[in-house]
KETORLUM-992180 format. One line per field, with one value per residue (C-alpha): chain; x negated, y negated, z. Coordinates in steps of 0.2 Angstrom, whole numbers, plus 2048, in hexadecimal, padded with zeros to 3 digits. Layout:
chain <- [A,...]
X <- [X,...]
Y <- [Y,...]
Z <- [Z,...]
% end
This chain:
chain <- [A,A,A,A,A,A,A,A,A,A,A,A,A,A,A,A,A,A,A,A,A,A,A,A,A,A,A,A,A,A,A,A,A,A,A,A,A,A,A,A,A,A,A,A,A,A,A,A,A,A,A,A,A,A,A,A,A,A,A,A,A,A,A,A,A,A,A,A,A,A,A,A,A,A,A,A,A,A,A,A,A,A,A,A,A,A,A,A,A,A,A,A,A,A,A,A,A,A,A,A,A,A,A,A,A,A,A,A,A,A,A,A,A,A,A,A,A,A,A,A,A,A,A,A,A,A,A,A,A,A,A,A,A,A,A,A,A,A,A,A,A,A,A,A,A,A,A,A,A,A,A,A,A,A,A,A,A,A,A,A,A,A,A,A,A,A,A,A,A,A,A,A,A,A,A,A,A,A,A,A,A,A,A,A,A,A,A,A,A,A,A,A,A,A,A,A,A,A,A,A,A,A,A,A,A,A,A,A,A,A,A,A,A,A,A,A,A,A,A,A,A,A,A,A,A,A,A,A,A,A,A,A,A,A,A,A,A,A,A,A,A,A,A,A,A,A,A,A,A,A,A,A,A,A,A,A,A,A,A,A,A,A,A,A,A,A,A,A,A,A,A,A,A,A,A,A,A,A,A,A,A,A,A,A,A,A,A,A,A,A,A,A,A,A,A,A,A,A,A,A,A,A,A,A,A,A,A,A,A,A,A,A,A,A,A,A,A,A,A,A,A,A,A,A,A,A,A,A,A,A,A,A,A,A,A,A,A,A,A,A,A,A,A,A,A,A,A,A,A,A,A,A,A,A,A,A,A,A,A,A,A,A,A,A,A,A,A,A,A,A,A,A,A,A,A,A,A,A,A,A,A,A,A,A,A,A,A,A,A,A,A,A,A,A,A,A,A,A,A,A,A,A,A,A,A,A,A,A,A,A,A,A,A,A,A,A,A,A,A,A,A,A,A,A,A,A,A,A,A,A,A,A,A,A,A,A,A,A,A,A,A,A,A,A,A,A,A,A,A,A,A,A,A,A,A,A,A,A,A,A,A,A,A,A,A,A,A,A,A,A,A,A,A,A,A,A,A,A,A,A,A,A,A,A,A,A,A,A,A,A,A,A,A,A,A,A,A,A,A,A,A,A,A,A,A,A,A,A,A,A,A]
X <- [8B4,8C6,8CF,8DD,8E7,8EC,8F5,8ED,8FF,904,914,90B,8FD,90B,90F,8FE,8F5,8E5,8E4,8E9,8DB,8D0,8D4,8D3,8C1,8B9,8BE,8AF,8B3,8BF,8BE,8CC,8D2,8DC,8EA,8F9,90B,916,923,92D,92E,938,929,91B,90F,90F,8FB,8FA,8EE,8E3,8E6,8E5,8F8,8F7,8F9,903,90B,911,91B,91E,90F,90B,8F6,900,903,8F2,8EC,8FC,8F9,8E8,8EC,8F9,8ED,8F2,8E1,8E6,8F7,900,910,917,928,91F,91A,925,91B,912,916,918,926,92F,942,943,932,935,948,93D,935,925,91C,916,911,90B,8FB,903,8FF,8F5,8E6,8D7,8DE,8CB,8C5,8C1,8C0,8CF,8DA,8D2,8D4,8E8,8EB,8E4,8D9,8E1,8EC,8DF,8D3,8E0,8E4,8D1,8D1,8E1,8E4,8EE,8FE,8FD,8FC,90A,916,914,91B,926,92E,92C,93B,934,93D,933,937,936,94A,94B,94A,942,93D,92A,927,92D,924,914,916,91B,909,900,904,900,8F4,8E8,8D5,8DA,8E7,8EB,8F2,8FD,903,90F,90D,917,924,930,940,948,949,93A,928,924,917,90E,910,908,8FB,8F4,8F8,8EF,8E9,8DE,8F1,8F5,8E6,8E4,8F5,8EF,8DF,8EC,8F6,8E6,8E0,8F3,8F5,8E4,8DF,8D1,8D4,8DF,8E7,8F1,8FC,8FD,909,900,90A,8FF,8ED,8EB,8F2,8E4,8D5,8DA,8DC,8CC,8C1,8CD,8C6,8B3,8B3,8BC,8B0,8A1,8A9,8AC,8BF,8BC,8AF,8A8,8A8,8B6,8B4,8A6,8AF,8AD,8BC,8BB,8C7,8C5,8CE,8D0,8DC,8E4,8EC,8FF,904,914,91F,92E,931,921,927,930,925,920,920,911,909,90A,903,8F4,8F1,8EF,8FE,90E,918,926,931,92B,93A,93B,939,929,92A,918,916,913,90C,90A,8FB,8F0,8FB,8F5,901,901,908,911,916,91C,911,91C,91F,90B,909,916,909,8FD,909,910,900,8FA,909,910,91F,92B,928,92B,93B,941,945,953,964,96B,95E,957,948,93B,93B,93E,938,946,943,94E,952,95C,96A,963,960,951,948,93A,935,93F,937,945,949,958,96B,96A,97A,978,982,974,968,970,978,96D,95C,95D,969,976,978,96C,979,984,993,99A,98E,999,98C,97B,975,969,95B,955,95D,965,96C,980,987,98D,99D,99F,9AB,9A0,990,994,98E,97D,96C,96C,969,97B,982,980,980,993,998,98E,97F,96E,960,953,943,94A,94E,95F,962,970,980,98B,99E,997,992,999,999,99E,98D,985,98B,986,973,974,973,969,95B,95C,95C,94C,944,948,939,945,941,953,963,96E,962,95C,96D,977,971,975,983,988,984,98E,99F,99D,99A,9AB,9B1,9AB,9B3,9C2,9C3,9D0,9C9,9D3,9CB,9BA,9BA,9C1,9B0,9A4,9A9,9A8,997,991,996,988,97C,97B,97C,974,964,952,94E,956,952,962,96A,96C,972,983,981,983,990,99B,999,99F,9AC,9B4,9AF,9B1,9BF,9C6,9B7,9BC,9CD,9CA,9C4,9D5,9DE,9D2,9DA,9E3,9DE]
Y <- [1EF,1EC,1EF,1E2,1E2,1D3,1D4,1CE,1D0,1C1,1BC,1BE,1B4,1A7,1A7,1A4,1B5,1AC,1A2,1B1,1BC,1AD,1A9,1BB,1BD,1B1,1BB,1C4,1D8,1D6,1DD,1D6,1E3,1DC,1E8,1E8,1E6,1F2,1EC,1E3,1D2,1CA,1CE,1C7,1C2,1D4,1D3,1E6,1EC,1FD,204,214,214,212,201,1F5,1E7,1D6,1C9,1C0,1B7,1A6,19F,192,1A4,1AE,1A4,1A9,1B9,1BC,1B7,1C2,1D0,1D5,1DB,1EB,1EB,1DF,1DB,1CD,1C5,1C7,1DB,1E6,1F6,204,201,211,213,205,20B,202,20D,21E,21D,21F,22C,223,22A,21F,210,21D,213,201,1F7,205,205,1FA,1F8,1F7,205,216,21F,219,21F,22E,230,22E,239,231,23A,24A,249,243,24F,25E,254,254,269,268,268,259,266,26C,259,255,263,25F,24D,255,25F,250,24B,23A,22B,219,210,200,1FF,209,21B,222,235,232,245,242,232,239,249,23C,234,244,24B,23E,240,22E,22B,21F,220,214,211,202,1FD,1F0,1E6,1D8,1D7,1CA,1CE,1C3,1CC,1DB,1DA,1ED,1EE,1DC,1E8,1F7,1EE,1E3,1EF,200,1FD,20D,217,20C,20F,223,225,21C,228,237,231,22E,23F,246,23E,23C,229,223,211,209,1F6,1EF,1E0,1D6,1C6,1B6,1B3,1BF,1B9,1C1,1D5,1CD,1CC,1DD,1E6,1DD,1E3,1F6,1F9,1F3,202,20D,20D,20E,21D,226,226,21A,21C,227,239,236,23F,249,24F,24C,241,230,222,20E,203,1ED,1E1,1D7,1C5,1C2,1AF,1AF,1B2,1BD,1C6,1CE,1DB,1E3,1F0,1EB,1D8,1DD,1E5,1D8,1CD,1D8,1D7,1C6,1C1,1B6,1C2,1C9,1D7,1E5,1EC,1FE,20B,20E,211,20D,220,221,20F,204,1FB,1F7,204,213,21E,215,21A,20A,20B,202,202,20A,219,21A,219,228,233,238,23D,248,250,254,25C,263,25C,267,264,251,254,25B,249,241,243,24A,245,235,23E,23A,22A,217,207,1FE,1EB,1E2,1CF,1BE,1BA,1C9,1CA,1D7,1D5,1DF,1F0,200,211,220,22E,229,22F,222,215,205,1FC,208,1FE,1EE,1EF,1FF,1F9,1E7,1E3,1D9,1C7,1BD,1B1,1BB,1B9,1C9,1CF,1CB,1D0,1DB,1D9,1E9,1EA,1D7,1C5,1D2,1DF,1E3,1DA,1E7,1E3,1E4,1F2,1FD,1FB,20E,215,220,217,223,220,228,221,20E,212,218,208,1FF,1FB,200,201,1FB,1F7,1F9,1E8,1E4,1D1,1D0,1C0,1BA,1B5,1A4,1A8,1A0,1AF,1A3,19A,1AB,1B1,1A1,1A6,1B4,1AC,19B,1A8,1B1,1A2,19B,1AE,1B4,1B6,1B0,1BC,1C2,1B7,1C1,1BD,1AB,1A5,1AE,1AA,196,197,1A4,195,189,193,196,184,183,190,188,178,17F,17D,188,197,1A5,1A3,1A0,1AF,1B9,1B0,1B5,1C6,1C6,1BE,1CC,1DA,1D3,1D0,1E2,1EA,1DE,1D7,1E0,1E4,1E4,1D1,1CD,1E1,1DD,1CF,1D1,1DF,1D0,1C8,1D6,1DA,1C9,1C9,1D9,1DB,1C8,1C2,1B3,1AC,1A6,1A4,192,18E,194,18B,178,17E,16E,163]
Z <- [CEF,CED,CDC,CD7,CC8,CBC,CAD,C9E,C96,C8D,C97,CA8,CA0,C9B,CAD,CB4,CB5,CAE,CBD,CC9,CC4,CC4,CD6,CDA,CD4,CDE,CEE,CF4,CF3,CE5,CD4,CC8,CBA,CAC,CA5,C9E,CA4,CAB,CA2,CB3,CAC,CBA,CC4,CBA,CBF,CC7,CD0,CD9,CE6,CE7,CF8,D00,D00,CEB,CE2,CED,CE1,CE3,CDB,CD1,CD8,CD4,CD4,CE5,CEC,CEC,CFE,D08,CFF,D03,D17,D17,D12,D01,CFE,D09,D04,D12,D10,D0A,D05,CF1,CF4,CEE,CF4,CEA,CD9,CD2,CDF,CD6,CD5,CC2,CBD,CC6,CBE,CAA,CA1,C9A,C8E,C82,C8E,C9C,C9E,C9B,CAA,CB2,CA9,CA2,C8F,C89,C94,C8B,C9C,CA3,C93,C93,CA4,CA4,C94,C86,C76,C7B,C6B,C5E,C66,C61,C50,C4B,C4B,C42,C2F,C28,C24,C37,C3D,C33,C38,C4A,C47,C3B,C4B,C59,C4D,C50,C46,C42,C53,C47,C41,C34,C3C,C2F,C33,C36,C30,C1F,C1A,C23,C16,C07,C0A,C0C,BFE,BF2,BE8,BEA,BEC,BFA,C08,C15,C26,C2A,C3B,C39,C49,C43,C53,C4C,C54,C62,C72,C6D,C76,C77,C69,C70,C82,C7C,C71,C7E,C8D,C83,C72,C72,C71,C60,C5A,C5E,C55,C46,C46,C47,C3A,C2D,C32,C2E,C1F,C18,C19,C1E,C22,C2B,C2E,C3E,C37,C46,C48,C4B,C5B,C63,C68,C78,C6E,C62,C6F,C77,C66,C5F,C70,C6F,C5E,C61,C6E,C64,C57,C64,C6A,C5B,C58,C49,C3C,C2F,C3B,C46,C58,C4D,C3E,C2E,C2D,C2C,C31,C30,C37,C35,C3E,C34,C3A,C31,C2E,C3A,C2D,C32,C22,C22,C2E,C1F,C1B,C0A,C0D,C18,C0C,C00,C0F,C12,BFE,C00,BFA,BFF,C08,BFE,BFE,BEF,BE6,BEC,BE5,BE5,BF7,C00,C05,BF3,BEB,BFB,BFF,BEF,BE6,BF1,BFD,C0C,C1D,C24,C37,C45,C55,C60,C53,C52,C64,C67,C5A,C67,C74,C65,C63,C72,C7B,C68,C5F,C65,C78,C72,C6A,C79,C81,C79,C72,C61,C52,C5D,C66,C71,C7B,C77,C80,C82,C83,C8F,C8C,C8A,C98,CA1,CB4,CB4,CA3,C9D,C98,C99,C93,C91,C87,C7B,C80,C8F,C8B,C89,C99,CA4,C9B,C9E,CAF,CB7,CB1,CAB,CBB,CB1,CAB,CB3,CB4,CBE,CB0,CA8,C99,C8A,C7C,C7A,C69,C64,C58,C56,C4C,C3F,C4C,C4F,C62,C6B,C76,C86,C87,C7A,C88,C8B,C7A,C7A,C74,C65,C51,C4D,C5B,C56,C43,C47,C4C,C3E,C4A,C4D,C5A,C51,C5A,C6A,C6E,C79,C79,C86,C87,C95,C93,C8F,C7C,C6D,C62,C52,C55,C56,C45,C3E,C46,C3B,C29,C31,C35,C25,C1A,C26,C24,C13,C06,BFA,BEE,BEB,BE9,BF4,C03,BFE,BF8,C02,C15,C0F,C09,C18,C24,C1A,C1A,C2B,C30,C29,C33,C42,C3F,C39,C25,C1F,C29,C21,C0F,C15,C20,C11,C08,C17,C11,C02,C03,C11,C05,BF7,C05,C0B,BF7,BF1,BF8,BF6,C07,C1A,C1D,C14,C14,C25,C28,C26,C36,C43,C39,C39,C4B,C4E,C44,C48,C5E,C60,C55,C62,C61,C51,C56,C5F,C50,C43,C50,C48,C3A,C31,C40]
% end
């Protein structure tokens, strides 16, 4: 029997994988496994090949493609103008350190064998004969931040929650991936669940909660089926339950659908979500690690911080630490996208600069034009210039130029941009976005659209400028939670990296 491998990933199921694994079945002495992507999106549909040479890959392939495929003699790894050899040979894959996406594209997501047999349970089995202070040390030494934006040392608010005194703790993975150009979390998720969910049953171990929620985005129905099946096993197989893995400790956990509403990926938003509520920001403090989901200490992560928990475990925080640069430890998944030739995944330790991202990995505009902006870290993140593509993928390093890396997500723009319209994005997606629960966001995004529609057309500039400044100043003091706090970030970076592009429009001035 010959082993062929689909994704089930939603963009190579947007691209016909369905109807590739479908064809691919009906060949006698084919078995068809589903996995994940590798995270080589300008190859997807990428279908690879079990031979005694290792898994040959081709693609992108299209469902018109699988005959000649087939008569070529895919099935034992003949070449073809689609094969791009053994994939694990991949110049783009063998160039990254991956960690936490190891298995994604490898392995069955829903098989218990096949995680287990590439690494996983090794950290959950060591955290189940820990105490919940040792647990928590060793991510307090990983010196892992949340890989959701905020880079919040993990250690600390893990500690903040275990320490509380509460009859109930809980767990929440907040898997309500919002922002433009980001698609690690649905990756991971759909690719290898049972990581998420090992991380989250380290984490209730660590800090004492025995139940747990995944707040997952409505846009995602295929992360939905794959999570829904990933925790049935997990709970057939003791992970999840009363006795996990045979202790006396018990961990629960529920998925739990969002509404597509953008602001509930602000931590407290989503908890007011999965109280039933309308989602709006809490003022803080309390911080959730103290009063968080139904007024209990509550541990609120991203899925990628969650899924970089087990890796912690089972190798020891320190050996963890060891990748990286400066405070920013461990590895990210950088997510490559917009006018971008190679798009797709990139797993590396943090330190690598951001042009080696861009040009090295993502091969450049896809265009062919010179890259004039990369904006970094989503709708609300800083656009980085051209001549700045040199600076290290680090915390400090983007905070000192009033940037940040957020969820990893690297949006790139050729010469062709108009950088006034982009800055005008930024308040248009607020005002769509906002909660509206504080005026600094709800007023301020509309009105910030308004002046710089005046801008644009060249309505005495000078003053309005001076206004948008003004304006950005009590967006960032002012408003209750990042939604509006940030939005002056890709303002400013417009402003100040990208002033002719609001030249032509001085030069309307009095027209």
């Amino acid at each position: 029997m010959t082993r062929v491998f689909v994704p089930l990933d939603t963009s190579a199921v947007a691209l016909g994988a369905d109807d590739i694994a479908g064809r691919l079945a009906n060949e006698p002495g084919v078995e068809v496994i589903r996995t994940g992507s590798r995270g080589l999106a300008w190859l997807e549909p990428l279908v690879e090949v079990e031979t005694d040479k290792g898994r040959i890959g081709y693609g992108p392939v299209l469902a018109a493609d699988i005959a000649g495929l087939l008569a070529a003699g895919m099935l034992t790894g003949g070449d073809h103008a689609l094969c791009i050899g053994a994939v694990d040979d991949h110049p783009q894959l063998r160039a990254q350190e991956r960690i936490t996406f190891r298995r994604c594209g490898i392995t069955n997501p829903l098989s218990l064998a096949d995680y287990e047999a590439h690494g996983g349970m090794t950290g959950v089995r060591r955290a189940a004969a820990m105490s919940d202070a040792a647990i928590c040390d060793e991510v307090t030494a990983s010196g892992l931040r949340g890989r959701g934006g905020a880079a919040f040392p993990a250690g600390i608010k893990w500690n903040t929650v275990r320490t509380a005194e509460a009859d109930q703790k809980y767990i929440v993975c907040n898997a309500d991936e919002g922002d433009s150009g980001t698609f690690a979390d649905r990756m991971i998720m759909e690719g290898d669940p049972l990581l998420l969910i090992e991380g989250m049953v380290i984490a209730g171990l660590g800090v004492g909660a025995t139940k747990g929620f995944i707040y997952l985005r409505s846009e995602y129905p295929v992360a939905k089926q794959v999570l829904a099946a990933a925790i049935d096993r997990a709970y057939w197989a003791g992970l999840l339950g009363d006795n996990v893995l045979g202790t006396d400790k018990a961990f629960h956990l529920e998925l739990f659908m969002g509404a597509g509403a953008y602001i509930c990926g602000e931590e407290t938003s989503l908890l007011e979500s999965l109280e039933g509520k309308r989602g709006q920001v809490r003022a803080k403090p309390p911080l959730p690690a103290v009063e968080g989901l139904h007024g209990k200490p509550t541990l609120v992560h991203n899925v990628i911080s969650l899924c970089a928990v087990p890796d912690v475990l089972a190798e020891g925080g320190a050996a963890y630490a060891a990748r990286g640069t400066g405070r920013s430890k461990g590895t990210m998944p950088f997510q490559l996208a917009g006018n971008i030739a190679r798009g797709g995944l990139v797993e590396v330790p943090f330190g690598l600069t951001l042009r080696h991202l861009v040009e090295d990995f993502g091969g450049g505009t896809r265009t062919g034009r010179p890259v004039a902006a990369v904006q970094v870290g989503g709708p609300l993140g800083a656009y980085i210039p051209a001549d700045k593509l040199d600076m290290p993928m680090d915390y400090e390093a983007f905070a000192s130029i009033g940037a940040g890396v957020g969820h990893g997500g690297i949006v790139v723009f050729d010469d062709t941009v108009d950088m006034a319209a982009q800055a005008r994005y930024a308040f248009e997606f607020c005002a769509h976005e906002s909660c509206g629960k504080c005026t600094p966001c709800r007023i301020g995004a509309v009105r910030g659209a308004e002046v710089m529609d005046k801008v644009i057309a060249g309505d005495n500039v000078a003053d309005n400028l001076a206004l948008i400044e003004d304006l950005l100043e009590v967006m960032e003091d002012g408003s209750l939670c990042a939604m509006g706090g940030m939005t002056p970030v890709p303002v400013k970076s417009a402003l100040t990296y990208f002033p002719e592009a609001f030249k032509g429009a001085i030069g309307k001035e009095g027209t």
